[in-house]
C-alpha positions in Angstrom: -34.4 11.1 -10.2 -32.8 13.5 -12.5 -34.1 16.7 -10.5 -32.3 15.3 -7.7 -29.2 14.7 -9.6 -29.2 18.4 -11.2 -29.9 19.6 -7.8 -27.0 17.6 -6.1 -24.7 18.5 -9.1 -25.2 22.0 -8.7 -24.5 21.9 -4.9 -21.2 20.4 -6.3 -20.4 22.9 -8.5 -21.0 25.4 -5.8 -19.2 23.6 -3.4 -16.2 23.6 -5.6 -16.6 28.1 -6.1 -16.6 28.5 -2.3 -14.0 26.5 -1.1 -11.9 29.0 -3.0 -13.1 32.3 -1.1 -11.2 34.0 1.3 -13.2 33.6 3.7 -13.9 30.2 3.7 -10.2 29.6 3.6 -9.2 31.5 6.4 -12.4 29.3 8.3 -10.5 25.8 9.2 -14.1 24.3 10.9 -15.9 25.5 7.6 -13.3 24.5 5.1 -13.0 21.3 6.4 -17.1 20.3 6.3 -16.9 21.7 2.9 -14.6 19.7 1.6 -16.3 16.5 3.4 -19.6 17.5 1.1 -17.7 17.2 -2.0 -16.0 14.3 -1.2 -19.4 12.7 -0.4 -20.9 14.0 -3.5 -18.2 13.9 -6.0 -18.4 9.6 -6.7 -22.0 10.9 -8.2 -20.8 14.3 -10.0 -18.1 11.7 -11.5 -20.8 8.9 -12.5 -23.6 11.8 -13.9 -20.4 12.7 -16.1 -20.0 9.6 -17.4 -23.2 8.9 -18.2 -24.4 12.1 -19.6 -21.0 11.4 -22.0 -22.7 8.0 -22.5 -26.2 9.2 -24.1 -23.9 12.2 -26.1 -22.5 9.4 -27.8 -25.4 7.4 -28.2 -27.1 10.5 -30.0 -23.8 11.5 -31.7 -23.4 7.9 -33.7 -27.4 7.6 -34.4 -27.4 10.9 -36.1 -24.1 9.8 -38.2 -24.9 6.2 -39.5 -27.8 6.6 -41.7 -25.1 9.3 -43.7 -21.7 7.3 -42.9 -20.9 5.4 -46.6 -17.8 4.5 -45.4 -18.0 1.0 -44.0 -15.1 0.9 -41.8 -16.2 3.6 -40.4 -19.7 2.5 -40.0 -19.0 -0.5 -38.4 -17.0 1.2 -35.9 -19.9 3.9 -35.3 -22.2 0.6 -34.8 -19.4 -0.7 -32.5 -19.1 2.1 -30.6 -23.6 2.1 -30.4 -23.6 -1.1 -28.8 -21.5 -0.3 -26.4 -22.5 2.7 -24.8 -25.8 1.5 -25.2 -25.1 -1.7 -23.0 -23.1 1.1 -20.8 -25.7 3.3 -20.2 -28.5 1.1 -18.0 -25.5 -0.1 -15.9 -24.4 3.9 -14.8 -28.5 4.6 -14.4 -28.3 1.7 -11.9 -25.1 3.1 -10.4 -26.7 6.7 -10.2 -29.7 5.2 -8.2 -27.4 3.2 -5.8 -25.6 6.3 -5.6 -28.8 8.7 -4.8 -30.0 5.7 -1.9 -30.2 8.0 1.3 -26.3 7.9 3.1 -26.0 6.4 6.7 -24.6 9.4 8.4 -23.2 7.3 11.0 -21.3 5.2 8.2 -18.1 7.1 8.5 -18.2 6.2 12.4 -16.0 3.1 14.6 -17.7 1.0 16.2 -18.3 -0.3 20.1 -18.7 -4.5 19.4 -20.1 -6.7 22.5 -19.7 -10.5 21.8 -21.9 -12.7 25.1 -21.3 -16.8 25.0 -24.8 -18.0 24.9 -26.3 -21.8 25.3 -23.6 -24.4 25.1 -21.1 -23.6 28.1 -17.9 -23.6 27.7 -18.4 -24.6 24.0 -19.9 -21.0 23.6 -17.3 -19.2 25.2 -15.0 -20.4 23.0 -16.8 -19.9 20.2 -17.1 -16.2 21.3 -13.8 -16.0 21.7 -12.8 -17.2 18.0 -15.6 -14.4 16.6 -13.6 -12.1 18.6 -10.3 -13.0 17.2 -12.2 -13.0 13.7 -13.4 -9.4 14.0 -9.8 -8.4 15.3 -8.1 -10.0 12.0 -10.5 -8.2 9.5 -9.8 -4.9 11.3 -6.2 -5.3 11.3 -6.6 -6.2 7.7 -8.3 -2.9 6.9 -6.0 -1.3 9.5 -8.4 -0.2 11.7 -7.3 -0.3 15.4 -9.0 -2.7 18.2 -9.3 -1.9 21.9 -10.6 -4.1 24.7 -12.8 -2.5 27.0 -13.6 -5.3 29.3 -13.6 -9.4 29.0 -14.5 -12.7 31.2 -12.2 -15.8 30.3 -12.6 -18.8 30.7 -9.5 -21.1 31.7 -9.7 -23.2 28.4 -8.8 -20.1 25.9 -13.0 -18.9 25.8 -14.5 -16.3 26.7 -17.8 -15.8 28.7 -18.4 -12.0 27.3 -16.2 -9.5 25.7 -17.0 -5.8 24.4 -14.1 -3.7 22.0 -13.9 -0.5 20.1 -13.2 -0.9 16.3 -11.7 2.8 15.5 -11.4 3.2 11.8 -13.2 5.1 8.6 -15.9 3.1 7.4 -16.0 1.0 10.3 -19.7 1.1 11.2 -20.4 1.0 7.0 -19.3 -2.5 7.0 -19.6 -3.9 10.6 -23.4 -2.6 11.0 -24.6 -6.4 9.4 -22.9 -8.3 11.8 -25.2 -7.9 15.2 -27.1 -11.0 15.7 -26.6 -14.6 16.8 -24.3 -16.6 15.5 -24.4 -20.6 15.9 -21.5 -22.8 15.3 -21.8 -27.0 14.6 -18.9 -28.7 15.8 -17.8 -32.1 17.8 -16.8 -30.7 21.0 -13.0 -31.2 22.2 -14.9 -32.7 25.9 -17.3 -34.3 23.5 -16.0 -38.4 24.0 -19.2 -39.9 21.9 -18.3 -37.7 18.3 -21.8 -36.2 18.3 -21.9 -32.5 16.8 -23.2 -30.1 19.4 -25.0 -26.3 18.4 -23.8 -23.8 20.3 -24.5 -19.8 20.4 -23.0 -16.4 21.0 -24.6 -12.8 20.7 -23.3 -10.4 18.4 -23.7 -6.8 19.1 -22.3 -3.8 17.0 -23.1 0.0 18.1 -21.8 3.0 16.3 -19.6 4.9 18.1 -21.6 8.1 19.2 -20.7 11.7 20.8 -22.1 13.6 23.9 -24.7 16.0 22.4 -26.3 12.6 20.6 -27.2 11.1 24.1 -29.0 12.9 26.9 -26.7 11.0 30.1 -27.0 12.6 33.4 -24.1 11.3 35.7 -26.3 11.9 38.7 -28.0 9.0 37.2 -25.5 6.7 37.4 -24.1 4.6 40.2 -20.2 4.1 40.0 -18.3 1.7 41.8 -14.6 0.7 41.7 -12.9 -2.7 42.2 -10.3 -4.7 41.8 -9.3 -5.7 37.9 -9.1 -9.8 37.3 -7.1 -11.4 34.7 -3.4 -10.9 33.6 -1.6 -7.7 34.6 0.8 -8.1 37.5 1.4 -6.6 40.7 -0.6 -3.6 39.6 -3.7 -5.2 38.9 -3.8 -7.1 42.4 -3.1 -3.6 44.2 -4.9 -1.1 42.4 -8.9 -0.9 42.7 -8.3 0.4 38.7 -11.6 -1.5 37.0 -14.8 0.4 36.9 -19.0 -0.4 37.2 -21.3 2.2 36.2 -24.8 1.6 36.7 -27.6 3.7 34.8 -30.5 3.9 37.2 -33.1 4.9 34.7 -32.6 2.1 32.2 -30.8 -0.8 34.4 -28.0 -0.6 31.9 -24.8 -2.5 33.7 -21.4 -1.6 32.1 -18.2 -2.3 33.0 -14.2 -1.5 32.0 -10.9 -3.0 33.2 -8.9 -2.8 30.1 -7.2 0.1 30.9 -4.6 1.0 33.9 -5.7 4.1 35.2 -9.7 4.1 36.9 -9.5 7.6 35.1 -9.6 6.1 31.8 -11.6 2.8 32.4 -14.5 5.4 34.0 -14.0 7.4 30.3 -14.0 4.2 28.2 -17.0 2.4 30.5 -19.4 6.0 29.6 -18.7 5.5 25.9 -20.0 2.2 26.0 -23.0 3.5 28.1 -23.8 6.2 25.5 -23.9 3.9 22.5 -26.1 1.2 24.5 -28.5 4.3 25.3 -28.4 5.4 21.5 -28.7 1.8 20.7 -32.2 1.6 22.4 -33.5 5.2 21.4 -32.8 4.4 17.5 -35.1 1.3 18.8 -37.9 3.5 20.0 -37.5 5.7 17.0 -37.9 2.8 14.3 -40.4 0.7 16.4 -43.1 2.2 14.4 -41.1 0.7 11.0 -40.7 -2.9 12.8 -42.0 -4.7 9.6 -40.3 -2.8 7.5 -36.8 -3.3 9.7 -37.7 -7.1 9.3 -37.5 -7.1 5.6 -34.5 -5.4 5.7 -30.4 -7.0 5.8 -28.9 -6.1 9.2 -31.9 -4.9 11.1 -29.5 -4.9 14.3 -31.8 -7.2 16.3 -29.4 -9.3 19.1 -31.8 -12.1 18.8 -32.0 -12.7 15.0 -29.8 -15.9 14.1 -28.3 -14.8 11.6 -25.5 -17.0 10.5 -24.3 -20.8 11.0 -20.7 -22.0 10.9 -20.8 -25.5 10.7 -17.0 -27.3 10.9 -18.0 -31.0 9.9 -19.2 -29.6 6.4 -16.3 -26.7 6.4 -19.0 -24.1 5.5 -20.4 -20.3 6.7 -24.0 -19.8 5.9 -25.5 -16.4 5.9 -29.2 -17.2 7.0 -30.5 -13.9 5.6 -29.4 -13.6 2.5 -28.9 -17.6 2.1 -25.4 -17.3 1.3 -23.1 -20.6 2.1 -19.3 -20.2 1.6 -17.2 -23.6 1.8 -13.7 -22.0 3.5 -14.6 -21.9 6.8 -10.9 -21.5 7.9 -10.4 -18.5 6.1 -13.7 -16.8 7.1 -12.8 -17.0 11.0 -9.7 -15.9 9.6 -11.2 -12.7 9.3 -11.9 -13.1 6.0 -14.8 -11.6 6.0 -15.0 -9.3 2.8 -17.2 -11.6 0.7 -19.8 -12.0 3.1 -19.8 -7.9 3.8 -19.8 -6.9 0.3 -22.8 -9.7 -0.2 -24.5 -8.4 2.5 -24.8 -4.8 1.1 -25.5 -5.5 -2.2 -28.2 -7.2 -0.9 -29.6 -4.2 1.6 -28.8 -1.7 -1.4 -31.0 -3.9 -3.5 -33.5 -3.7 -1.0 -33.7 -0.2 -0.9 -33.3 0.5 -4.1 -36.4 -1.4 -4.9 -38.2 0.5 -1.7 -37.0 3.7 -3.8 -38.5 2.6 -7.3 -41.9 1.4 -5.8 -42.5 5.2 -4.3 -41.3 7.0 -7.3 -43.9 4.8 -9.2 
């Protein structure tokens, strides 16, 4: 572990002597990555710091007890012992969360489908109050939400939906959410009082560019037609929405947020590129299917991976068996304890991963 460090801390240190040359400086594209590295690396160049301060003083007060006679001062040299020594396994574990291999695509927004499953119209709205969820934590981290296309239904549900999250960090904390999600309530249609289960899918793709997909247009069927849904006079004249069919993998997307066909064509190929990414990181990682299954956030559709149960007010996170009694808040977008949960509980995973190889 502390080769790696040494070696990462002197990239750091380097880092830090080239971004003042002449040449880099006069380089905006090179500057700019440069100074992405050390940001990346400088949380851990900070942390070796503190601990290698941490063991200094460790070794500094043993060497001066056994020849301290003053006993102020050797109580505060046995104070100050204790405490870095309690200090010092807690920045080792920080270092080795720190060293855990970074998801590059981390930094990335997100493209988020949400599909009512069994339970009618029950499960539409259901979908339709995980999409308002997801649209109140991002607005509360001040990321920015698009629609790209939805399917209401008359009672305030909806059938589908698919959105972009833009925003640092967005992927980072969004990744653990793709699964199914299952909600216990009484119905409003339901006369008798009985609780009913109903589903919706959860989908999140990181947002991902051209040269990262292989996507031939002359594979893909286009069609036009008319947009549905609120909009006025333009929407019933104007053949704006879009449908683009990818031959090769069946792939069916469509876009009608947006006014111009121009745009809804753009938006409706960044969908198509993530859901083709989507299923090559599948084929790449089929071989590690075992390994994916032991992991938080494995990204299958089909996992159930939480239950929001009204009549006893609480959220329970099925993979890391996590029950929260606020309900309310939690389709609030409140969704920061859950999140943060969630990857301590992957990072603990991996870290473990880590320690079992280095053994």
């Amino acid at each position: 572990m502390f080769e790696k460090l040494d070696e990462l801390i002197r990239r750091y240190e380097d880092i830090g002597r080239e971004v003042e040359e002449p040449a880099v400086l006069s380089d905006p594209s090179r500057y700019a990555a440069l100074m992405k590295e050390q940001s990346v690396l400088k949380p851990l160049a900070d942390t070796y710091a503190r601990y290698q301060a941490c063991k200094k003083n460790i070794a500094d007060s043993e060497e001066l007890l056994p020849s301290e006679s003053d006993e102020e001062m050797r109580a505060l040299l046995k104070e100050e012992l204790a405490a870095s020594k309690e200090e010092l396994p807690k920045l080792e574990q920080e270092l080795k969360l720190l060293l855990l291999p970074r998801d590059e695509k981390d930094d990335r927004s997100v493209i988020v489908e949400i599909r009512a499953g069994t339970g009618g119209d029950e499960a539409a709205l259901f979908a339709g109050e995980l999409y308002r969820m997801y649209a109140h934590y991002a607005e509360s981290r001040h990321w920015k939400v698009e629609i790209l296309d939805s399917e209401e239904i008359g009672i305030g549900g909806m059938k589908n939906i698919s959105f972009t999250v833009n925003g640092q960090g967005a992927w980072s904390r969004l990744k653990y959410e793709s699964g199914v999600h299952r909600v216990q309530r009484v119905p409003v249609t339901e006369s008798g009082g009985r609780i009913h289960t109903s589903a919706a899918s959860v989908a999140i793709m990181p947002e991902v560019d051209d040269v990262e997909v292989h996507l031939d247009p002359n594979d893909c069927d286009i069609d036009t037609y008319r947009s549905s849904g609120a909009g006025g006079q333009h929407i019933n004249k104007t053949s704006s929405a879009i449908r683009i069919t990818h031959r090769p993998t069946g792939i069916v997307v469509t876009c009608q947020n947006e006014r111009s066909q121009l745009q809804n064509k753009e938006e409706a190929f960044r969908v198509l590129r993530a859901r083709l990414y989507e299923i090559e990181q599948e084929k790449q990682t089929s071989e590690e299917a075992a390994l994916r299954k032991s992991q938080v956030g494995t990204g299958d559709r089909s996992e159930k991976i939480r239950t929001y149960n009204f009549p006893q007010g609480r959220v329970t996170d099925h993979r890391i068996k996590l029950t929260l009694y606020r309900i309310d808040q939690i389709l609030d977008g409140d969704l920061d304890e859950i999140i943060d949960a969630l990857i301590t509980a992957d990072q603990a995973i991996r870290l473990s991963r880590m320690e079992e190889r280095e053994a």
